[in-house]
N, CA, C and O atoms as a GROMACS GRO file, in nm:
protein
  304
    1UNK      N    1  -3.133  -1.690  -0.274
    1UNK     CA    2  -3.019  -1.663  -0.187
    1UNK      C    3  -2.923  -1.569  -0.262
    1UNK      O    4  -2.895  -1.602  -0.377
    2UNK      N    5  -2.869  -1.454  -0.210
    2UNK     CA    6  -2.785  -1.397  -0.242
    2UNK      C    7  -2.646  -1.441  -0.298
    2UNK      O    8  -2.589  -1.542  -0.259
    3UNK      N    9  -2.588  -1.344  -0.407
    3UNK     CA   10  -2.463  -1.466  -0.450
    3UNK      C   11  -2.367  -1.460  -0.280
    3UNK      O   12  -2.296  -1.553  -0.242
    4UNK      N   13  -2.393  -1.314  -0.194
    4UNK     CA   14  -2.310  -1.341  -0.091
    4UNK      C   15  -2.299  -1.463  -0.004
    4UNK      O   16  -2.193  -1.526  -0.010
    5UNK      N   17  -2.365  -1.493   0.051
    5UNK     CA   18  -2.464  -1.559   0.112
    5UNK      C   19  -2.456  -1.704   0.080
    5UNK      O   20  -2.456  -1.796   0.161
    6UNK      N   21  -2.446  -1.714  -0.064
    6UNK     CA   22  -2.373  -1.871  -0.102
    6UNK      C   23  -2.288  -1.854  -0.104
    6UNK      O   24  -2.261  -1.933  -0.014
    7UNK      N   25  -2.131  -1.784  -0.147
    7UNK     CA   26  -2.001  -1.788  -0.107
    7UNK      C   27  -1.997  -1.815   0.008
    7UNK      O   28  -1.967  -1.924   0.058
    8UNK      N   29  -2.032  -1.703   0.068
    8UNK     CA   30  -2.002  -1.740   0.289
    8UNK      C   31  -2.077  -1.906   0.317
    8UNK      O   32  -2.027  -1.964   0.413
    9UNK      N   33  -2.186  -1.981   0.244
    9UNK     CA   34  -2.185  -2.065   0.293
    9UNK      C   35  -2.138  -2.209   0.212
    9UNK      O   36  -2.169  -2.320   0.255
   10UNK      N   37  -2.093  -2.196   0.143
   10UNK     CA   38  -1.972  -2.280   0.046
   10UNK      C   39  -1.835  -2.298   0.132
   10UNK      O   40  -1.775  -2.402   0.156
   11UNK      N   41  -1.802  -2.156   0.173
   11UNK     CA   42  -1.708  -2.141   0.229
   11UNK      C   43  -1.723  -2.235   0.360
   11UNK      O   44  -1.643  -2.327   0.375
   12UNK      N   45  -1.803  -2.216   0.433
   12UNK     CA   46  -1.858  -2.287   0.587
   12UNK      C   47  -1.836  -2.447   0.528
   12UNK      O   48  -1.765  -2.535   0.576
   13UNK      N   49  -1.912  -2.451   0.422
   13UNK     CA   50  -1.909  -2.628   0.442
   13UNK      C   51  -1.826  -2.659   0.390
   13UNK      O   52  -1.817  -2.781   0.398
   14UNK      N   53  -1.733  -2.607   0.321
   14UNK     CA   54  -1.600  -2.710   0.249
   14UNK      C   55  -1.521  -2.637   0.380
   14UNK      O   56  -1.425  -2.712   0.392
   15UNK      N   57  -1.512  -2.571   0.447
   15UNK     CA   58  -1.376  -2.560   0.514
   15UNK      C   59  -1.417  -2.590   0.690
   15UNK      O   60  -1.348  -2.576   0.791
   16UNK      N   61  -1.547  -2.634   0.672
   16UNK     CA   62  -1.599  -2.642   0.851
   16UNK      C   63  -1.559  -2.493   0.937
   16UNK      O   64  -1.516  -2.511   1.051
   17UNK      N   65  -1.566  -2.396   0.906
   17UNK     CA   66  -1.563  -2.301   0.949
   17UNK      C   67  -1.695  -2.245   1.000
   17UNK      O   68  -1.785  -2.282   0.924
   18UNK      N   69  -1.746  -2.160   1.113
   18UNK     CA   70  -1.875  -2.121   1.139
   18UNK      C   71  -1.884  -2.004   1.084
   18UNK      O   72  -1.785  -1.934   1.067
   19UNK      N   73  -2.000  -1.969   1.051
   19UNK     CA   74  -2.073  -1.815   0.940
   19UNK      C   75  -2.051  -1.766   0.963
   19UNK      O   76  -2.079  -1.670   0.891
   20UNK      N   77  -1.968  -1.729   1.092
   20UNK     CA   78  -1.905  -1.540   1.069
   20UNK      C   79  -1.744  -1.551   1.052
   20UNK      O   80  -1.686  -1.443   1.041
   21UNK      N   81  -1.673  -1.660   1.048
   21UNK     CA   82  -1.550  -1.690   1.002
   21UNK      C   83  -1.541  -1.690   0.847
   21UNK      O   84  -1.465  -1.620   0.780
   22UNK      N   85  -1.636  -1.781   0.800
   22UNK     CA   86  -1.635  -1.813   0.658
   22UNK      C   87  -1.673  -1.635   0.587
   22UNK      O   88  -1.632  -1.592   0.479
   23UNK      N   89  -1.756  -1.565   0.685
   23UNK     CA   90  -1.824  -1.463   0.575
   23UNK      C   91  -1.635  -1.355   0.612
   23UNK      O   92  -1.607  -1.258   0.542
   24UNK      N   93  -1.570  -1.388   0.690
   24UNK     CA   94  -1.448  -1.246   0.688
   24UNK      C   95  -1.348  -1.309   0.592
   24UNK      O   96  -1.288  -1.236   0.514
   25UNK      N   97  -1.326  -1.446   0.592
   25UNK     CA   98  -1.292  -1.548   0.443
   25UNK      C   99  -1.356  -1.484   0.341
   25UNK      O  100  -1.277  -1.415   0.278
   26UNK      N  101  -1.456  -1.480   0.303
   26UNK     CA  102  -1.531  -1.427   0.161
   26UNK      C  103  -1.481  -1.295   0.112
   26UNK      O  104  -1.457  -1.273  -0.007
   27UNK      N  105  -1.467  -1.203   0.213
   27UNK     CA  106  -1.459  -1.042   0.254
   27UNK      C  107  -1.344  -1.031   0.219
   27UNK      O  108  -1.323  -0.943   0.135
   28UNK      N  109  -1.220  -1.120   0.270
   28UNK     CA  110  -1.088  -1.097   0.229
   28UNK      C  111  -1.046  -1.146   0.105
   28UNK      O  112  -0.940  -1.111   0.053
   29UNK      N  113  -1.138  -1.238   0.049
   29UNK     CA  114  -1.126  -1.295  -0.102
   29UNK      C  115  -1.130  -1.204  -0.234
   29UNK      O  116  -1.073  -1.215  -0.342
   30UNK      N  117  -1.233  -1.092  -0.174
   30UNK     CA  118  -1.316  -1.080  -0.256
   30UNK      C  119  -1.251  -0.935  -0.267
   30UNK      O  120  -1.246  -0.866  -0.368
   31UNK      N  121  -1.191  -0.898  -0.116
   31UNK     CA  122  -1.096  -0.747  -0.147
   31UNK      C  123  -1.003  -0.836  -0.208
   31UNK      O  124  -1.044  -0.882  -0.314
   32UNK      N  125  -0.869  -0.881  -0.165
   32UNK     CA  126  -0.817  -0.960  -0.272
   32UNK      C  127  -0.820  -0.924  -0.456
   32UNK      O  128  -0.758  -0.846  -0.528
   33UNK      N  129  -0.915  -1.016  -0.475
   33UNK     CA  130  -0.942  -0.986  -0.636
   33UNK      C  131  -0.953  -0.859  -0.676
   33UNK      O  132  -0.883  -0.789  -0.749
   34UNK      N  133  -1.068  -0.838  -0.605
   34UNK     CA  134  -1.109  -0.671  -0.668
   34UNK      C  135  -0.983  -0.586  -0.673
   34UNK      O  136  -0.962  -0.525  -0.778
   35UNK      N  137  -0.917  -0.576  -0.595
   35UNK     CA  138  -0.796  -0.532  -0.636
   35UNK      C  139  -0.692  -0.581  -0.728
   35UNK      O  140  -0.605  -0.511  -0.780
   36UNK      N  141  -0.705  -0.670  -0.740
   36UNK     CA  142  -0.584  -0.742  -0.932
   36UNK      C  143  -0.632  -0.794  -1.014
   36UNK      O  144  -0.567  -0.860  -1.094
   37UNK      N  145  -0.792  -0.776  -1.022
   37UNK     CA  146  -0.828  -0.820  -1.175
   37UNK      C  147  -0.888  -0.659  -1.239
   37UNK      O  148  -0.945  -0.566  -1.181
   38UNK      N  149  -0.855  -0.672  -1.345
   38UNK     CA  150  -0.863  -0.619  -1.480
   38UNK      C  151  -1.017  -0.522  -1.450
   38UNK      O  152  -1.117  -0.560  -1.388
   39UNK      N  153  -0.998  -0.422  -1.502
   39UNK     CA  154  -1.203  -0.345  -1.495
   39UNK      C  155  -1.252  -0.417  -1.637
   39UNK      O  156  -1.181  -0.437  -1.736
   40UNK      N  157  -1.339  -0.438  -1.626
   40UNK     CA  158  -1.447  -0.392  -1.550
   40UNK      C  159  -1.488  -0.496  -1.409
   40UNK      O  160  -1.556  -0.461  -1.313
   41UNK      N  161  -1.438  -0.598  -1.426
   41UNK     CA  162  -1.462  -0.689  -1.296
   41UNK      C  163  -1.380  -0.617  -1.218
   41UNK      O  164  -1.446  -0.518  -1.188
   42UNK      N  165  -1.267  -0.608  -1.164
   42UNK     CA  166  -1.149  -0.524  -1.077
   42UNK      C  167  -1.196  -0.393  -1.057
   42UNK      O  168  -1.209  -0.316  -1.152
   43UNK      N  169  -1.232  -0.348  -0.900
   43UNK     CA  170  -1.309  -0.243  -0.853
   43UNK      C  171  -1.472  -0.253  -0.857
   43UNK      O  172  -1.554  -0.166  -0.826
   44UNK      N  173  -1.494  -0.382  -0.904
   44UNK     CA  174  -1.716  -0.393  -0.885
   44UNK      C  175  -1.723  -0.543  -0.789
   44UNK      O  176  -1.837  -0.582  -0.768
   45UNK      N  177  -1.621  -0.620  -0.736
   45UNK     CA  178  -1.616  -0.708  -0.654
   45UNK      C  179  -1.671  -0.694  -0.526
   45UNK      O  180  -1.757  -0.771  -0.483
   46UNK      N  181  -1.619  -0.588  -0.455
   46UNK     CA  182  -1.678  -0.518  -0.297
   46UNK      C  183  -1.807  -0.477  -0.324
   46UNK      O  184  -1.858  -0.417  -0.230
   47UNK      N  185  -1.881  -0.491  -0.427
   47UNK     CA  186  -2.037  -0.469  -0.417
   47UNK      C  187  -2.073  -0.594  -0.317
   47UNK      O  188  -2.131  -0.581  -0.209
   48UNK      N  189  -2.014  -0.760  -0.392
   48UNK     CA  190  -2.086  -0.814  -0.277
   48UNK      C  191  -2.134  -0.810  -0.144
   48UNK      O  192  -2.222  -0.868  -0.079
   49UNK      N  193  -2.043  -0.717  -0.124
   49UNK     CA  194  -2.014  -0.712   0.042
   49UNK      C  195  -2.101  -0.622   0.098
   49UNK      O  196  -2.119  -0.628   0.219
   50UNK      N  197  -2.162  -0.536   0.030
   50UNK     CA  198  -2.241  -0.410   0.040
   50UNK      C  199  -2.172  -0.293   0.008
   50UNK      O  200  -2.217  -0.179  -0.004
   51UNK      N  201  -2.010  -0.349  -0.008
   51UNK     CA  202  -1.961  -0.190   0.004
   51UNK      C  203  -1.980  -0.186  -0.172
   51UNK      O  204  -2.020  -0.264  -0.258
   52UNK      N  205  -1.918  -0.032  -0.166
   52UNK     CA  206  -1.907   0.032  -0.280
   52UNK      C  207  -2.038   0.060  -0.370
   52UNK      O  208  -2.047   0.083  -0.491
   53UNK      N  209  -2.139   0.050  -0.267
   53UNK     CA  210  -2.284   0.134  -0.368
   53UNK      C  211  -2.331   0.085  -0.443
   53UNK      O  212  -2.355   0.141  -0.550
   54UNK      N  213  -2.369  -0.066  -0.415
   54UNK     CA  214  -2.434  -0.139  -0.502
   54UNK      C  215  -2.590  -0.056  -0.524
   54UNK      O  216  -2.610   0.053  -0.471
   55UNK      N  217  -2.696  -0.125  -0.612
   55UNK     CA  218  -2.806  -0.050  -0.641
   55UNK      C  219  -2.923  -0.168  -0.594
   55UNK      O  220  -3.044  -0.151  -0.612
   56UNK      N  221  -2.873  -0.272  -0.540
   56UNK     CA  222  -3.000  -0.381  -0.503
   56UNK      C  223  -2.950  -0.313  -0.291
   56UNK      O  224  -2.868  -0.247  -0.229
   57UNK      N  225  -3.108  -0.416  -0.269
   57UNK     CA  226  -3.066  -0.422  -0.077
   57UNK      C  227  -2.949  -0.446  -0.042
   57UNK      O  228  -2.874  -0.534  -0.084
   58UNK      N  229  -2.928  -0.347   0.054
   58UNK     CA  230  -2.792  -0.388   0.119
   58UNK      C  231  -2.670  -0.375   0.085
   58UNK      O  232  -2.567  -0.411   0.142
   59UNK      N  233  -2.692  -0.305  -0.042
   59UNK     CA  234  -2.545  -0.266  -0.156
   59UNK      C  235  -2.542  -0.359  -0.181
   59UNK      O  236  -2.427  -0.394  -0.155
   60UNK      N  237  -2.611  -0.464  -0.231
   60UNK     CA  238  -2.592  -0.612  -0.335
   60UNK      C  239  -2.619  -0.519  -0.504
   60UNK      O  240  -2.727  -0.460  -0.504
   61UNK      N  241  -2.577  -0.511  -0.571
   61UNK     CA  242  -2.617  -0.514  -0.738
   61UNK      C  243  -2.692  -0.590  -0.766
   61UNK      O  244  -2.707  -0.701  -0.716
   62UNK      N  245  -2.749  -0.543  -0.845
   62UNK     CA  246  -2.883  -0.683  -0.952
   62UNK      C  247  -2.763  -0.734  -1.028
   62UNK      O  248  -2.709  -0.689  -1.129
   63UNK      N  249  -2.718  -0.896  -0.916
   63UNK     CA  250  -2.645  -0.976  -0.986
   63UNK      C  251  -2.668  -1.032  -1.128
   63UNK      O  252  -2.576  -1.083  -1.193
   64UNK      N  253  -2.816  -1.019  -1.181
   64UNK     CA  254  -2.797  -1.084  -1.288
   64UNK      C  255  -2.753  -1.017  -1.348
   64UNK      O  256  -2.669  -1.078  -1.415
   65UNK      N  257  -2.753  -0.898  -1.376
   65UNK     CA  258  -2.682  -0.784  -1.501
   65UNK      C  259  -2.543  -0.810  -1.486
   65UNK      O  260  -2.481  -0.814  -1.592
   66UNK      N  261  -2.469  -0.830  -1.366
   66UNK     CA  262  -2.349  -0.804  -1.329
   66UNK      C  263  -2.299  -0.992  -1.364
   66UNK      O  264  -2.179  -1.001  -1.389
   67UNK      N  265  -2.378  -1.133  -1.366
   67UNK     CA  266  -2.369  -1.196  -1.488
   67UNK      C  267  -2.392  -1.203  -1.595
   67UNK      O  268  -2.364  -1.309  -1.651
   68UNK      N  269  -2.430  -1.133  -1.643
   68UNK     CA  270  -2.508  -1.087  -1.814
   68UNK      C  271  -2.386  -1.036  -1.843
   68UNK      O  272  -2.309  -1.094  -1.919
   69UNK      N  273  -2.368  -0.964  -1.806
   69UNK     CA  274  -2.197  -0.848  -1.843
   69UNK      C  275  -2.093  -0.994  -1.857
   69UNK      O  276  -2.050  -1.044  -1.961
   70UNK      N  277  -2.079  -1.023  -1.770
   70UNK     CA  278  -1.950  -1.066  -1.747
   70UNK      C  279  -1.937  -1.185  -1.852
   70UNK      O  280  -1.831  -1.211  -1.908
   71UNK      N  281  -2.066  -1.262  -1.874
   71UNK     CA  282  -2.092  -1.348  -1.950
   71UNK      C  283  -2.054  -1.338  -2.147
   71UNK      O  284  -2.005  -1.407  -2.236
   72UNK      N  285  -2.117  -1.203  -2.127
   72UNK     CA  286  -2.075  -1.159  -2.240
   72UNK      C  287  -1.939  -1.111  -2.286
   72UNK      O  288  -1.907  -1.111  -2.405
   73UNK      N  289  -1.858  -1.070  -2.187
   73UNK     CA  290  -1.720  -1.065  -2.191
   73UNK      C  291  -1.620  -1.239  -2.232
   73UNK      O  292  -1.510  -1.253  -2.286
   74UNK      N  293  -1.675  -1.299  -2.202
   74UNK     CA  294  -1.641  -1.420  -2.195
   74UNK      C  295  -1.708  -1.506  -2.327
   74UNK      O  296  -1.705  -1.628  -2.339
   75UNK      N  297  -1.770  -1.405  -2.427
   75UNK     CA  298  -1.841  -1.511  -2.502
   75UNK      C  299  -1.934  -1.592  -2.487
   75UNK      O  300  -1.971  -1.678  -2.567
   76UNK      N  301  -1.979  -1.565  -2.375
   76UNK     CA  302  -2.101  -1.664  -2.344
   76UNK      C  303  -2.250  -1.557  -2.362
   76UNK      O  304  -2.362  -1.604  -2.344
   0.00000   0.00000   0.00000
């Protein structure tokens, strides 16, 4: 499952919202952040969404690199 795809449906079951409510919830979360966190995360957030030219289907990124990165920022 896409990381989208589990947000939008995390979102659905903790808030009882139906899948196309929860996924414009995710959408506005996710512009949100991407706009006030820090780069390299701040401006690569709207990949989930398809926007901004991801390089997997659908403008998704090969999330694992994009946890590999982030992981390593974090010391992990």
């Amino acid at each position: 499952m896409a990381m989208m795809d589990e947000l939008v449906q995390q979102i659905a079951t903790r808030t009882g919202l139906p899948q196309d409510k929860a996924m414009q919830a995710a959408q506005a979360a996710i512009e949100f952040l991407d706009g006030r966190l820090p780069p390299p995360i701040g401006g690569n957030l709207k990949r989930l969404t398809g926007e901004g030219g991801g390089t997997g289907g659908g403008g998704i990124p090969d999330l694992g690199d994009v946890a590999g990165k982030l992981g390593g920022m974090f010391g992990r």
